[in-house]
N, C-alpha and C positions, 0 to 999 in steps of 0.2 A: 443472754440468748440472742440479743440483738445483733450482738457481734458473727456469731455460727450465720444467723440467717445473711448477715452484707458477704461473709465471706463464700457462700454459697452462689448468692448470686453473682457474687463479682466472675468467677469462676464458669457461670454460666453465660454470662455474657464475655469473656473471654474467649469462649471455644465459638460462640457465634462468630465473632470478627475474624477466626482462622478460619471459618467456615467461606468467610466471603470473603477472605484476601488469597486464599484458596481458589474459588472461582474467578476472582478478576486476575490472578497470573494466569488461571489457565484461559480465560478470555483474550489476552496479551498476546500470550505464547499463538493460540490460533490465529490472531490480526497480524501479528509479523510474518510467520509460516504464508498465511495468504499473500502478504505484503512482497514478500519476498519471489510466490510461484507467479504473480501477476508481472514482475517488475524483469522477469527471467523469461515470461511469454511474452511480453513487449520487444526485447530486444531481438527474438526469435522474429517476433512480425515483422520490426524495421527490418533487418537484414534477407527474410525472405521479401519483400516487395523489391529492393534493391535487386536482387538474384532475377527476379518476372521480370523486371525493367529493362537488364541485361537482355533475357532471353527476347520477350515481344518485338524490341525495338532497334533500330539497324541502327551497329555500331558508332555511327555518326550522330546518331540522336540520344543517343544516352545519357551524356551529360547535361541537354535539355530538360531533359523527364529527371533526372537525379536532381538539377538544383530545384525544379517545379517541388519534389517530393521533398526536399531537405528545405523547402522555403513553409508548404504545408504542414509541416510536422511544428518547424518552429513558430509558426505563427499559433496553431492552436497550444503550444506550450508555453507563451507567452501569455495565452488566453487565461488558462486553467491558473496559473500562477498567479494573475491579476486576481482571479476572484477567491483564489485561497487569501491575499495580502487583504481583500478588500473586507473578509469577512472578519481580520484581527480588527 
């Protein structure tokens, strides 16, 4: 009888671990989906402030305010990536 009862529970702790490998795919599946409309609305921002830059600023100054904005951009992307590296 011991046996019926291990076999029972092993069973029942089986369908728990699909229960929650179940929730962390679909916890996954939602962090990429985000990961991906974040990464899709970023490129949207760079290239509209590009496009304002154009418009605000007299053709001659553009390439000022471009390398200012492409000098900002990479320096806080050097930032972020430092303290991703710094937190391994």
């Amino acid at each position: 009888m011991n046996e019926a009862e291990d076999i029972k529970a092993g069973m029942a702790g089986g369908k728990e671990e699909k229960t929650s490998d179940l929730g962390d795919n679909f916890k996954k599946g939602v962090f990429l989906i985000a990961m991906l409309l974040l990464l899709v609305a970023t490129f949207q921002f760079y290239f509209s402030i590009e496009r304002i830059i154009e418009m605000w600023f007299e053709y001659q100054y553009v390439p000022i305010f471009r390398a200012v904005y492409n000098f900002l951009v990479l320096v806080a992307s050097l930032y972020i990536i430092r303290l991703y590296i710094l937190k391994r």
